[in-house]
ROSE-4610 file (N, C-alpha, C; in Angstrom, 1 decimal, always signed):
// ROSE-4610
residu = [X/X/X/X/X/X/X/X/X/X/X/X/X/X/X/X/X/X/X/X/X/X/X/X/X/X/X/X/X/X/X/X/X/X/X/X/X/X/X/X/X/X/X/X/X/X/X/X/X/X/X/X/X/X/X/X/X/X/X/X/X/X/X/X/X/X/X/X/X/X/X/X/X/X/X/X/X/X/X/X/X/X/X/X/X/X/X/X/X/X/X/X/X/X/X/X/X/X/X/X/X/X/X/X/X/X/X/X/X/X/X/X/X/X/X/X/X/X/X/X/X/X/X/X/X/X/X/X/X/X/X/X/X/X/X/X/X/X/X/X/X/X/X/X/X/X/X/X/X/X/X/X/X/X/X/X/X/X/X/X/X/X/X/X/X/X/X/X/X/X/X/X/X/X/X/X/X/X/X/X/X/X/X/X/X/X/X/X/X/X/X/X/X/X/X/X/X/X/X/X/X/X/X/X/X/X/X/X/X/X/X/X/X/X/X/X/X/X/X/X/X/X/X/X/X/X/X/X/X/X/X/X/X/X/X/X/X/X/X/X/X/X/X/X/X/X/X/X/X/X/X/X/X/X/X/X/X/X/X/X/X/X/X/X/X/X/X/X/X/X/X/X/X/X/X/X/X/X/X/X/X/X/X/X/X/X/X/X/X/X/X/X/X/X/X/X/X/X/X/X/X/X/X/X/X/X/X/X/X/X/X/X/X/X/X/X/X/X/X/X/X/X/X/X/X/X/X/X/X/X/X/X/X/X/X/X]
num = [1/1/1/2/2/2/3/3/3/4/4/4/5/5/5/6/6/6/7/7/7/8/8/8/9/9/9/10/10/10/11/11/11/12/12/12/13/13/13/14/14/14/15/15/15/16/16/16/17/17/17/18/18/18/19/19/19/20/20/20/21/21/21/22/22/22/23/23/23/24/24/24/25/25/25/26/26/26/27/27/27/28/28/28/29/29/29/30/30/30/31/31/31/32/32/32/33/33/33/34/34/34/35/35/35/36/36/36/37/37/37/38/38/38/39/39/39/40/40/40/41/41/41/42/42/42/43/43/43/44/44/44/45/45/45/46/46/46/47/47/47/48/48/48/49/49/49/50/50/50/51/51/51/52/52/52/53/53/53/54/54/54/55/55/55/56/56/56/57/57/57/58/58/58/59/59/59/60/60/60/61/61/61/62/62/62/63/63/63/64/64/64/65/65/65/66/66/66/67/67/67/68/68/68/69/69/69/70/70/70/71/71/71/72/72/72/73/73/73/74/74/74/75/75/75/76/76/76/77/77/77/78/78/78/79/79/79/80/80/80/81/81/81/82/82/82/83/83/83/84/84/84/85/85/85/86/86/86/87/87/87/88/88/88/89/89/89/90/90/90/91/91/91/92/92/92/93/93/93/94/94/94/95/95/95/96/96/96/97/97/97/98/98/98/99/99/99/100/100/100/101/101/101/102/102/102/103/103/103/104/104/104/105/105/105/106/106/106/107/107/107/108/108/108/109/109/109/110/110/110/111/111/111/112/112/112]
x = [-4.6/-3.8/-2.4/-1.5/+0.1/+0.7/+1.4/+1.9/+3.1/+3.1/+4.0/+5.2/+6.6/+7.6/+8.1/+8.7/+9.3/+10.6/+11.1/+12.4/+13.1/+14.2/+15.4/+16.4/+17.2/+18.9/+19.9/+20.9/+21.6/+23.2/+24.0/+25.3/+26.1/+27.4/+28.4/+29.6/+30.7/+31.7/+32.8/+33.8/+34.4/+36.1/+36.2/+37.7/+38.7/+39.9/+41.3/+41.9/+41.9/+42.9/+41.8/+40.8/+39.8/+38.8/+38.8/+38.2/+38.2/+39.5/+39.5/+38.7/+38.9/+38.3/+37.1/+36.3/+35.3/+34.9/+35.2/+34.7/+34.8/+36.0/+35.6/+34.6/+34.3/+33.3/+31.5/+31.6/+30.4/+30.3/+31.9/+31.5/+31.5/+31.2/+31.2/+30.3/+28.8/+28.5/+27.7/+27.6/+27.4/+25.9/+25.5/+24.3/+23.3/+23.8/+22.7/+22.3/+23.2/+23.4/+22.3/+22.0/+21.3/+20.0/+19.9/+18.7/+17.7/+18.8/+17.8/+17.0/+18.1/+17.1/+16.3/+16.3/+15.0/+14.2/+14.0/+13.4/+12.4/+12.9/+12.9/+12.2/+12.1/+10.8/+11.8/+13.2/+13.8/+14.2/+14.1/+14.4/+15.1/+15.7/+16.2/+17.3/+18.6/+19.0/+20.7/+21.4/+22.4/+23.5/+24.7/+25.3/+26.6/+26.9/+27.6/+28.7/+29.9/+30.7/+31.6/+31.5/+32.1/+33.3/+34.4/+35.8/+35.1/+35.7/+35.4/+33.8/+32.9/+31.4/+30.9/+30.2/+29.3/+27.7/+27.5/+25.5/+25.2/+23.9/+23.0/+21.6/+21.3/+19.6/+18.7/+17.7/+16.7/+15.5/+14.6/+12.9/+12.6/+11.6/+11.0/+9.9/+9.2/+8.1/+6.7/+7.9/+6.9/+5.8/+5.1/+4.5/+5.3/+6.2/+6.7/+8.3/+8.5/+10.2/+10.9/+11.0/+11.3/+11.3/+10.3/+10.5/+11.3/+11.1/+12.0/+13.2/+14.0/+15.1/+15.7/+14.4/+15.2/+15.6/+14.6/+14.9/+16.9/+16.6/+18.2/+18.8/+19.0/+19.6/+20.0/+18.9/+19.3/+19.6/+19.7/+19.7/+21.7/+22.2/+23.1/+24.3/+23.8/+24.9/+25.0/+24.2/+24.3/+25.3/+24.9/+26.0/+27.0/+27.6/+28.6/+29.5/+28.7/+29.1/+29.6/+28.8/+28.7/+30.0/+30.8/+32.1/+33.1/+33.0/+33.8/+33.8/+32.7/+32.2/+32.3/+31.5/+31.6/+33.1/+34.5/+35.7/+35.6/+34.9/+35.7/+34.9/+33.4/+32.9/+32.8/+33.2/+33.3/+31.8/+31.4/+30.2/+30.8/+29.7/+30.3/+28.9/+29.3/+28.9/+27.4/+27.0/+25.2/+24.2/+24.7/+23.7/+23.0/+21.5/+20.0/+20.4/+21.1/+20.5/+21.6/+22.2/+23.3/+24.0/+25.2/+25.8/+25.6/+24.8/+24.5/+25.7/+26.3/+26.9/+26.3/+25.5/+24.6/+24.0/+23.8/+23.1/+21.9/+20.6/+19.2/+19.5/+19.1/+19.0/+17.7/+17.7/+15.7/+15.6/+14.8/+14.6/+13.5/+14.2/+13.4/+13.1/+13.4/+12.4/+13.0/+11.5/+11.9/+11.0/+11.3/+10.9/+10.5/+8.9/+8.3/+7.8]
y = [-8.2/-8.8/-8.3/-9.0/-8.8/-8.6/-7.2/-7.3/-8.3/-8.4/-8.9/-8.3/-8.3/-7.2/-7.1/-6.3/-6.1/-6.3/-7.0/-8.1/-6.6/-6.2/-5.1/-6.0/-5.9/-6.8/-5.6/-5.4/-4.4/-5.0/-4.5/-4.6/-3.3/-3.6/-2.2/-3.0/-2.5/-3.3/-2.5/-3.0/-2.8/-2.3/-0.9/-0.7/-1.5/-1.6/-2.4/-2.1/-2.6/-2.4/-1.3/-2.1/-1.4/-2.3/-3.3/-4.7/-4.5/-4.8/-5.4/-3.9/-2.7/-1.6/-2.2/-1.9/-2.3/-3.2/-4.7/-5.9/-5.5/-4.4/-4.0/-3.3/-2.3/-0.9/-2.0/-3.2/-3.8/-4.9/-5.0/-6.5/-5.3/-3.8/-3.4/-2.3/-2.5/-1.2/-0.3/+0.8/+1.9/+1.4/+1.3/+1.1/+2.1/+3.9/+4.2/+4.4/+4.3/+3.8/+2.6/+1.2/+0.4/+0.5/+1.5/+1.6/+2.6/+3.2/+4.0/+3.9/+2.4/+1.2/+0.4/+0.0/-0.3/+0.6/+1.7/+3.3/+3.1/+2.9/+3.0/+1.8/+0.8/-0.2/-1.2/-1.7/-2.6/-3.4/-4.9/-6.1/-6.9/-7.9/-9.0/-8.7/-7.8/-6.7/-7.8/-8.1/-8.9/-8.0/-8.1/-7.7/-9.1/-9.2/-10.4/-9.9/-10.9/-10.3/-11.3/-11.2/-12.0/-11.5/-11.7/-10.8/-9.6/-9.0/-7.8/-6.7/-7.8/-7.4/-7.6/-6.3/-6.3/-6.5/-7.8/-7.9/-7.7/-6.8/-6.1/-6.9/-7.3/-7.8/-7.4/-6.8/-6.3/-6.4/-6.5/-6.7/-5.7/-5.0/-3.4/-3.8/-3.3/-3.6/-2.4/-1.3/+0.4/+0.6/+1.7/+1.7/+3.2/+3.8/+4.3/+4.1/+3.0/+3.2/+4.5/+5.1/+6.7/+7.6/+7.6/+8.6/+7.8/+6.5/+5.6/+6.1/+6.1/+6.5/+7.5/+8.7/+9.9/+10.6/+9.7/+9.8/+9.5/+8.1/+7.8/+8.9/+8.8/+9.8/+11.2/+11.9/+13.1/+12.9/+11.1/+11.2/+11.7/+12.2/+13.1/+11.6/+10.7/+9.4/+8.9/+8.7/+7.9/+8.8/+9.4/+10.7/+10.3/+11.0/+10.5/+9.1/+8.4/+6.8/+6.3/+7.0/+7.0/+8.1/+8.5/+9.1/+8.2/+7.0/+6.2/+4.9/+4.8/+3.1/+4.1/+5.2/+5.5/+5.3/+5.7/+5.6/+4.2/+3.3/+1.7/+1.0/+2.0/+1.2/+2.0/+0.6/+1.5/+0.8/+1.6/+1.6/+0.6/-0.6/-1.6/-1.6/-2.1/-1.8/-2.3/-1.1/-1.1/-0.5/+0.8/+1.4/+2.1/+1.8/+2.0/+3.7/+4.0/+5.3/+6.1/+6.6/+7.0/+7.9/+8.1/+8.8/+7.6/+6.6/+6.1/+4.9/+4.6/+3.7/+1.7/+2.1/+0.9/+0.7/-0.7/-1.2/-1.9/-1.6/-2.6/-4.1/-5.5/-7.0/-7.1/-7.3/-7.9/-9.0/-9.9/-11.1/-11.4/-13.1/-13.9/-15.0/-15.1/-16.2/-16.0/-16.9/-17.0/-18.3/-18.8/-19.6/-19.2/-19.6/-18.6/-19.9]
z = [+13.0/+12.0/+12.1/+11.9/+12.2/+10.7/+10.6/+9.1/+9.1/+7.9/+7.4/+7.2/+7.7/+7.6/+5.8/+5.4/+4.0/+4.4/+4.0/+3.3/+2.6/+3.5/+2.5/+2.4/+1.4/+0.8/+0.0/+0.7/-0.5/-0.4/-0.9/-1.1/-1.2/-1.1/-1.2/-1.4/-2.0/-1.4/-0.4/-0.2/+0.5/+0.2/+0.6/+0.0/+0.4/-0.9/-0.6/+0.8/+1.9/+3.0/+3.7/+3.6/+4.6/+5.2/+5.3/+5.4/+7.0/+7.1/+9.1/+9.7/+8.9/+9.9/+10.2/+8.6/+8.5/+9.2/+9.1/+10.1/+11.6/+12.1/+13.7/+13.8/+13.0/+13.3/+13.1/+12.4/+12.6/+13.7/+14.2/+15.5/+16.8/+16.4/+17.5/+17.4/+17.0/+16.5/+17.7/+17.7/+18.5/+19.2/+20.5/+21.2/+21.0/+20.8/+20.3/+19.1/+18.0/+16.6/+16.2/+17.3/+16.9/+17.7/+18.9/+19.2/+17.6/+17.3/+15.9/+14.7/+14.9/+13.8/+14.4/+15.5/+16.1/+16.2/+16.5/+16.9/+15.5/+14.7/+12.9/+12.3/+13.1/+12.8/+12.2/+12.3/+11.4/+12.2/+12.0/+12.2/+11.8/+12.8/+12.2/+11.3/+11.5/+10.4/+11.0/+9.9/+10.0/+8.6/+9.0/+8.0/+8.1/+6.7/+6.5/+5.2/+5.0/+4.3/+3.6/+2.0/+1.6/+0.2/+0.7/+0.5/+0.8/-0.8/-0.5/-0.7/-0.4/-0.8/+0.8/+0.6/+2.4/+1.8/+2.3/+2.1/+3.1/+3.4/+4.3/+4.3/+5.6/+5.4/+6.8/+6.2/+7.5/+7.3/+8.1/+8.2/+8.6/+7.4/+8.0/+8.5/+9.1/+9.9/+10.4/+9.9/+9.9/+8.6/+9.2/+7.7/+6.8/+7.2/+6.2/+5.8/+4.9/+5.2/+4.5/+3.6/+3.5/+4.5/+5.2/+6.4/+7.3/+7.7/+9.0/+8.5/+7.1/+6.5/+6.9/+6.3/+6.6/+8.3/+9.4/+10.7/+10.8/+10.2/+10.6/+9.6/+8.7/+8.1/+8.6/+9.5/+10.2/+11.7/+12.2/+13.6/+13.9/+14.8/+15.1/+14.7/+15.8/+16.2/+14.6/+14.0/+12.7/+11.8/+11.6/+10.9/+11.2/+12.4/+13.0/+13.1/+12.9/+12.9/+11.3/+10.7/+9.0/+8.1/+9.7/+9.4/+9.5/+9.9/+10.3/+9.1/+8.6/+8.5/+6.7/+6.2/+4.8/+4.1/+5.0/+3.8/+4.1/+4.0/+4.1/+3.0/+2.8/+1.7/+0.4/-0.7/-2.1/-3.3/-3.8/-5.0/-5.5/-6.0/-6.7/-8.1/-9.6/-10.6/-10.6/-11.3/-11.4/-10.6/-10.3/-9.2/-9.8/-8.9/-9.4/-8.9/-8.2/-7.7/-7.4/-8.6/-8.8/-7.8/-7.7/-6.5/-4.6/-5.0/-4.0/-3.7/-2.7/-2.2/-2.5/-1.8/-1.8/-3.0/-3.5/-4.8/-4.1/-4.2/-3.5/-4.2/-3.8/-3.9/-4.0/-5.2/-5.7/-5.2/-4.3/-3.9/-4.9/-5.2/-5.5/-5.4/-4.4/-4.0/-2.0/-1.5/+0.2/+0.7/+1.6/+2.1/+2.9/+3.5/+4.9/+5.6]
């Protein structure tokens, strides 16, 4: 039987006069940066941008995403890459998880 992947959506926005960095450091992202998230069991992962809001969307497909997480979180390149791409994004209002950049997207509804 084939699982079914888990549907992640989050948001961040994006600082004043930090936009075009931003939109380069994603039309160009690091090769082994994206081998990690594959490494990491995530699919179908698109990031999209409207003004100054970055939406994020990926298909997990592992059976632990916490641990898939904390892999990237301590992989060397990601850090590193997350020096570049962190001053461009700013906390936008209502975060579940305070100190956290990112706000998670509750889906409701999908078409399969």
């Amino acid at each position: 039987m084939t699982r079914r992947p888990a549907r992640r959506a989050s948001v961040v926005g994006v600082r004043p006069g930090k936009r075009e960095e931003h939109l380069a450091l994603h039309r160009a992202v690091w090769p082994d940066a994206e081998r990690k998230l594959t490494e990491c069991t995530m699919r179908d992962y698109s990031v999209c941008v409207f003004g100054d809001i970055r939406f994020a969307y990926y298909e997990y497909v592992g059976e632990d995403h916490e641990a898939d997480m904390r892999r990237i979180a301590d992989d060397r390149v990601s850090q590193e890459r997350w020096t570049h791409t962190d001053p461009c994004r700013a906390r936008i209002a209502e975060e579940r998880d305070p100190g956290a950049p990112w706000r998670p997207v509750d889906e409701v509804w999908h078409l399969s």
